[in-house]
C-alpha positions as a Markdown table, in Angstrom:
| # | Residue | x | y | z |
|---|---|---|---|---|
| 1 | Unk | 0.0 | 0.0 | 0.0 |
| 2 | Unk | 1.6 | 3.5 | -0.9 |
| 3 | Unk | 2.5 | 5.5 | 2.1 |
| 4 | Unk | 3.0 | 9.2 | 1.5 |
| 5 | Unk | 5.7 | 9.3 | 4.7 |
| 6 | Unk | 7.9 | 7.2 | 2.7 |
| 7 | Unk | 8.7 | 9.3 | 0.1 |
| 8 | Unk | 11.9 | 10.8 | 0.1 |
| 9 | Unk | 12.8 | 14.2 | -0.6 |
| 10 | Unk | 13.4 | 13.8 | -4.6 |
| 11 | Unk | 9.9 | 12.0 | -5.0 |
| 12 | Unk | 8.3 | 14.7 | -3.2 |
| 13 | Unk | 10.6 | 17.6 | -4.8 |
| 14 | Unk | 8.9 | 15.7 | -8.5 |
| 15 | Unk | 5.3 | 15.7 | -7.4 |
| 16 | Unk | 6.1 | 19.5 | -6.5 |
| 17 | Unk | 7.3 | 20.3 | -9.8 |
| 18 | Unk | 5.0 | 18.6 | -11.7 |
| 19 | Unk | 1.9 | 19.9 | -10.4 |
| 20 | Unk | 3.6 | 23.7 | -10.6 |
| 21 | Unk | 4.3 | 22.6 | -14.5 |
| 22 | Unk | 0.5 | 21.4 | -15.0 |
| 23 | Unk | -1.0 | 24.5 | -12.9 |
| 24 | Unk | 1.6 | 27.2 | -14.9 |
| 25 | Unk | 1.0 | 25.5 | -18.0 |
| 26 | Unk | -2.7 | 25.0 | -18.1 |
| 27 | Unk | -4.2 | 25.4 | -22.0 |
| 28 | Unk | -8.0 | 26.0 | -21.5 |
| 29 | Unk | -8.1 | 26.3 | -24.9 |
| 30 | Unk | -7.8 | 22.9 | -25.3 |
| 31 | Unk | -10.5 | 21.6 | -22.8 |
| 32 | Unk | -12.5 | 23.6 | -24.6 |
| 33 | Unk | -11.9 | 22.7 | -28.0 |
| 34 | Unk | -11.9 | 19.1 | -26.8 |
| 35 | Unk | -15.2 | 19.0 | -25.6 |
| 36 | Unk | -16.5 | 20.4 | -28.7 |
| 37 | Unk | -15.2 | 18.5 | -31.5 |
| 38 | Unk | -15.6 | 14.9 | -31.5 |
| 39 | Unk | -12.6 | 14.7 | -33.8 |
| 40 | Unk | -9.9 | 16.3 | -31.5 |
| 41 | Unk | -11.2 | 14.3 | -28.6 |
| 42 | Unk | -10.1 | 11.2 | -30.7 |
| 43 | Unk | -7.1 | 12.8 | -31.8 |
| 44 | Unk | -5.4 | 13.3 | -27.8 |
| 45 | Unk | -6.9 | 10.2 | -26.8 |
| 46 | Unk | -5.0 | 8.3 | -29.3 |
| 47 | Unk | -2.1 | 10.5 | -28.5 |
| 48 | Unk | -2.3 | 9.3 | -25.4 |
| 49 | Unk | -3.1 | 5.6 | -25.7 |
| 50 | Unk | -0.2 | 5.4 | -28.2 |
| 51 | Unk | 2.6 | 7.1 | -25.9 |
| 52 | Unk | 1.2 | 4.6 | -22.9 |
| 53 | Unk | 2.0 | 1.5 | -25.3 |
| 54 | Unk | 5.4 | 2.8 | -26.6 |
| 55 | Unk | 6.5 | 3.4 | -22.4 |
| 56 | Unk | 4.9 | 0.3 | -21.5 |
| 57 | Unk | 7.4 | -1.6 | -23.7 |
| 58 | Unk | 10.3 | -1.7 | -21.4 |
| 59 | Unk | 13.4 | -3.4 | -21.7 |
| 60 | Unk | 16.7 | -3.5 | -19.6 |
| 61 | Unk | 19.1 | -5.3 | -18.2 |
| 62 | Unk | 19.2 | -4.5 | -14.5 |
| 63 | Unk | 16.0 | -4.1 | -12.6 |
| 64 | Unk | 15.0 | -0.1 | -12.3 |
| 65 | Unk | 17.4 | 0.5 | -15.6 |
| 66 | Unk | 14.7 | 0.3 | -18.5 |
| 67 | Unk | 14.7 | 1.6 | -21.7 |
| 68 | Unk | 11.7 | 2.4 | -23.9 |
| 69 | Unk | 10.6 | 4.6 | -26.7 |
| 70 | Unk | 9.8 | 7.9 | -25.9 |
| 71 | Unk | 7.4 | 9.3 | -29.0 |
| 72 | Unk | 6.9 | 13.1 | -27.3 |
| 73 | Unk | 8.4 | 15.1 | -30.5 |
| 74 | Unk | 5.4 | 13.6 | -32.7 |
| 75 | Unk | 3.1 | 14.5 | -29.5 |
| 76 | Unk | 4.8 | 18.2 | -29.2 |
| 77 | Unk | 4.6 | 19.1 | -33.3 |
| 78 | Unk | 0.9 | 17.4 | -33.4 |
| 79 | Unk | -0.4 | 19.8 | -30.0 |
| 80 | Unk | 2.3 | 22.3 | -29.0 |
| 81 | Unk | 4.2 | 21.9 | -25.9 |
| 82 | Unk | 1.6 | 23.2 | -23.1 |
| 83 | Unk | -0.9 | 20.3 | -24.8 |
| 84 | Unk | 2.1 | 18.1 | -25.1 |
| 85 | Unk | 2.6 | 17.6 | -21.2 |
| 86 | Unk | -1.3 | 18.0 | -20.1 |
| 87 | Unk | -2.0 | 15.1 | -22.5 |
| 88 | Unk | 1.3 | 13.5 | -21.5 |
| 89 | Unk | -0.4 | 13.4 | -18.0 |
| 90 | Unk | -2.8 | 10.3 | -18.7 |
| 91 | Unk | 0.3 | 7.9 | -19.7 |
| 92 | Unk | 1.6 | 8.8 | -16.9 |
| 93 | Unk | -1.4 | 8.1 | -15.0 |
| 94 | Unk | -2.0 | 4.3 | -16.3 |
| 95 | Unk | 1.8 | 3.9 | -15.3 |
| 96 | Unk | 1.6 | 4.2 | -12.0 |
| 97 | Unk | -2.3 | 2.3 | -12.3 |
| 98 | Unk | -0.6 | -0.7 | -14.0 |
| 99 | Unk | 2.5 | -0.9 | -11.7 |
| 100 | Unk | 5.0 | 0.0 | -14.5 |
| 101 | Unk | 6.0 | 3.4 | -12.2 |
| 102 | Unk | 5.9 | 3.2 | -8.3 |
| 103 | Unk | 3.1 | 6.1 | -7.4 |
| 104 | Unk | 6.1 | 7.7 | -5.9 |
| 105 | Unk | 8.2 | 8.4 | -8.7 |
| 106 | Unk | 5.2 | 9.3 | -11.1 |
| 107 | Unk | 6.5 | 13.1 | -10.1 |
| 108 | Unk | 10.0 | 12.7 | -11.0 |
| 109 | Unk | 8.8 | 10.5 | -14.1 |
| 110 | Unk | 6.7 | 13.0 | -15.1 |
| 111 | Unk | 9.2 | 15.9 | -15.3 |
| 112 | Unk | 12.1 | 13.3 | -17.0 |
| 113 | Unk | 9.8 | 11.4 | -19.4 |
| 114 | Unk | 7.7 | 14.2 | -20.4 |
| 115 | Unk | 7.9 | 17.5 | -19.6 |
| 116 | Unk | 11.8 | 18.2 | -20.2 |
| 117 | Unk | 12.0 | 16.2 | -23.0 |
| 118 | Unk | 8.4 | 17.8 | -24.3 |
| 119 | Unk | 10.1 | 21.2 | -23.5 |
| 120 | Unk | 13.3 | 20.1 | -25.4 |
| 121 | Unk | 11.7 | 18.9 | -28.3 |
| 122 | Unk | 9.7 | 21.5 | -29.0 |
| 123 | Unk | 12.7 | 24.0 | -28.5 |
| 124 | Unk | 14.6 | 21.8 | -31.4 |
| 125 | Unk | 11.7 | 23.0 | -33.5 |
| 126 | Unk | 11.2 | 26.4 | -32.4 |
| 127 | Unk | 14.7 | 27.0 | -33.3 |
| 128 | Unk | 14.5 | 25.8 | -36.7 |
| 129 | Unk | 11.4 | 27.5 | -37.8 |
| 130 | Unk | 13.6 | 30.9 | -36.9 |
| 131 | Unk | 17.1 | 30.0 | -38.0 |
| 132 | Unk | 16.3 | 27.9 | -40.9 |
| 133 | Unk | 14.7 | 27.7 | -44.4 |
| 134 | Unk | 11.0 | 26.8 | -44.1 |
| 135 | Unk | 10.7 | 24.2 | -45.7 |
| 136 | Unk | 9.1 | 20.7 | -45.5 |
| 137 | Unk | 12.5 | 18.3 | -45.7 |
| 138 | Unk | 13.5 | 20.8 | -42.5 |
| 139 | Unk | 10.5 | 20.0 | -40.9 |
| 140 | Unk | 10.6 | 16.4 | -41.0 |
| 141 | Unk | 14.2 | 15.5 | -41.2 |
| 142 | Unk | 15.4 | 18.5 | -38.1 |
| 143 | Unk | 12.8 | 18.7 | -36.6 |
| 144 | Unk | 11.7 | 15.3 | -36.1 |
| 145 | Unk | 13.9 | 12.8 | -36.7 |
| 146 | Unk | 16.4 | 15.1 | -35.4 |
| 147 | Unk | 15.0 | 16.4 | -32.9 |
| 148 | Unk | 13.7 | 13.6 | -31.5 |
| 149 | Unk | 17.2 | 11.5 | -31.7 |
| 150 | Unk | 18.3 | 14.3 | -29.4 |
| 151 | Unk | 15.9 | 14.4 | -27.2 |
| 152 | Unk | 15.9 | 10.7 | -26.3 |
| 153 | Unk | 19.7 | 11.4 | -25.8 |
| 154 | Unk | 18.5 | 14.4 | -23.7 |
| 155 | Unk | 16.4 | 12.0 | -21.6 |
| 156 | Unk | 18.6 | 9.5 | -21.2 |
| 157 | Unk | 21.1 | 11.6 | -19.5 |
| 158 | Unk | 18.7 | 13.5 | -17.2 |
| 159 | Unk | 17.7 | 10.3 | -16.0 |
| 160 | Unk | 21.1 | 9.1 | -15.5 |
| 161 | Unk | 22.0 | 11.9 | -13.2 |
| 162 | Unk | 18.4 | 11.7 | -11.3 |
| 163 | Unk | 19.2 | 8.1 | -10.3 |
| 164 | Unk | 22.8 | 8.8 | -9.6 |
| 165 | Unk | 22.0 | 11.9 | -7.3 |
| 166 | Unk | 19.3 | 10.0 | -5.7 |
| 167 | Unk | 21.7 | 7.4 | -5.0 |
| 168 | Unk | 19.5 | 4.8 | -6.7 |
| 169 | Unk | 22.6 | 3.0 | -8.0 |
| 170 | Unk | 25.9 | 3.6 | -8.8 |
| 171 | Unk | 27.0 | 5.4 | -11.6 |
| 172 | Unk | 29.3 | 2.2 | -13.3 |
| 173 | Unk | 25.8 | 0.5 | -12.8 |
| 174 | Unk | 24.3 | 3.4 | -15.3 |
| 175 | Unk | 26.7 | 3.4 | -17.6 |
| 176 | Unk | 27.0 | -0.1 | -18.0 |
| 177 | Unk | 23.6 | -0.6 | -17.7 |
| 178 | Unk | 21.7 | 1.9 | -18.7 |
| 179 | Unk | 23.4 | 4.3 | -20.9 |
| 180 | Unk | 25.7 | 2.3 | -23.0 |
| 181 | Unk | 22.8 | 0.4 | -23.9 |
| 182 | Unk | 20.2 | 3.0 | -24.1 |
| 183 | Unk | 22.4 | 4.9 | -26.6 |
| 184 | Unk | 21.4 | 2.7 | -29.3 |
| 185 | Unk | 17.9 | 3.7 | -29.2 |
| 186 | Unk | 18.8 | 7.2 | -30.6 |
| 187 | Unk | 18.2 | 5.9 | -34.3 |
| 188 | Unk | 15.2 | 4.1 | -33.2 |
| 189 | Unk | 13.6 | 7.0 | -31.8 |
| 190 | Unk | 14.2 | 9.1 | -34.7 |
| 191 | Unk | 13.0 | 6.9 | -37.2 |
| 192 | Unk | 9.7 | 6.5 | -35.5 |
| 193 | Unk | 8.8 | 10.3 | -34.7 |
| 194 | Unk | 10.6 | 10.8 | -38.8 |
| 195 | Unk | 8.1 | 8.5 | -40.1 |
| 196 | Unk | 5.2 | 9.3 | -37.8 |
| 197 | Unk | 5.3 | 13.0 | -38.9 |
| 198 | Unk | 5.9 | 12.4 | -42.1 |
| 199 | Unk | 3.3 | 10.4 | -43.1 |
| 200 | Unk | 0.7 | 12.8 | -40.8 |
| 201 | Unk | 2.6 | 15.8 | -43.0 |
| 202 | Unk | 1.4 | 14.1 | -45.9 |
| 203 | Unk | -2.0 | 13.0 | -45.4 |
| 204 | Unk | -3.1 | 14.7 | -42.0 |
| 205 | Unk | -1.1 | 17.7 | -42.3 |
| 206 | Unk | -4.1 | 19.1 | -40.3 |
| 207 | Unk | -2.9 | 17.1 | -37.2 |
| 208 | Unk | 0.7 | 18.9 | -36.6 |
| 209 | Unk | -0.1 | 22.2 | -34.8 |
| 210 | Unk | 3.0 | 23.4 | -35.9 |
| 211 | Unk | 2.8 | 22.6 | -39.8 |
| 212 | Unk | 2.0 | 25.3 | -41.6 |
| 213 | Unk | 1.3 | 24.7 | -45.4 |
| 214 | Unk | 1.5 | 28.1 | -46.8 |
| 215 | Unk | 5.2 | 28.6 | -45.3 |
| 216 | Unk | 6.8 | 24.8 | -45.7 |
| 217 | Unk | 5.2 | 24.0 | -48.9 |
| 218 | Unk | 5.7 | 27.5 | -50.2 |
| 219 | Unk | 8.9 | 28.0 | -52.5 |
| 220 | Unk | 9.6 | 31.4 | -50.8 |
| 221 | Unk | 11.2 | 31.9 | -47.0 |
């Protein structure tokens, strides 16, 4: 049974954050527009379903050392960061219902798995709809399957250093463990998030928030 006076100071500290994140980032936009169009609602619940069965499929070698897909740059180019981590939330939620997360950790989770990598991502992209060409093999190939090879990196190490500072194991055990092996994933990651967008540029282009056809299918900057 969970006990709230067993939490240690870094569970509690990621329960903190995370409900600051949810209460500064709050989109009421998007309650709105998802109670009124049937569509949407089916759009972030698949969001949603799809990003709890791409965490659910953990693998590792040492117990509390698992790797798995990540998906959030698709999720933060289809709904914008703020939406990103609010749908990001329910995921996280059948987690911690279906034992994969100990209720504890959902906090720190939360901020590693989703909202700094969200955050990341969707910086990745912000940069290169200012610094570069406009164009749609930017959009896909930076910031997709780029950005989302360097994001997974990005999550890999912040997870690193939050089970090393919490003393969860030693830091040989991660990077033998953990890192060396989670490193591959990088191309994985990318591929999946490059096709995903890709194929929703294509024929759902109205799915990405942040494809816009007059400027990436336009010749002109």
């Amino acid at each position: 049974m969970f006990e709230f006076a067993e939490m240690s100071g870094w569970q509690w500290g990621g329960w903190l954050l995370w409900a600051a994140v949810l209460y500064r980032t709050y989109p009421p936009e998007f309650f709105a527009k998802l109670r009124q169009e049937t569509g949407y609602q089916h759009l972030a619940f698949s969001s949603a379903v799809v990003l709890f069965a791409l965490w659910a499929l953990q693998a590792g070698i040492k117990e509390g050392l698992d790797i798995h897909f990540l998906g959030v740059t698709t999720l933060a180019l289809c709904h914008g960061w703020r939406i990103a981590i609010w749908i990001a939330t329910v995921p996280l939620a059948l987690m911690a219902v279906f034992g994969f997360v100990p209720v504890a950790d959902v906090g720190m989770t939360a901020l590693t798995t989703a909202v700094l990598p969200i955050t990341f991502s969707y910086g990745i992209f912000a940069l290169s709809y200012h610094y570069l060409t406009r164009h749609l093999f930017i959009y896909i190939f930076i910031a997709a399957f780029i950005g989302a090879a360097l994001t997974i990196v990005f999550q890999l190490s912040v997870t690193s250093l939050w089970y090393w500072l919490a003393d969860r194991h030693s830091w040989q055990d991660i990077v033998h463990n953990y890192l060396q092996i989670a490193l591959l994933m990088w191309f994985p990651e990318a591929l999946l998030n490059g096709m995903a967008v890709t194929v929703m540029a294509v024929y759902r282009p109205h799915w990405l928030r942040t494809f816009y056809d007059r400027e990436y299918l336009s010749p002109e900057r």
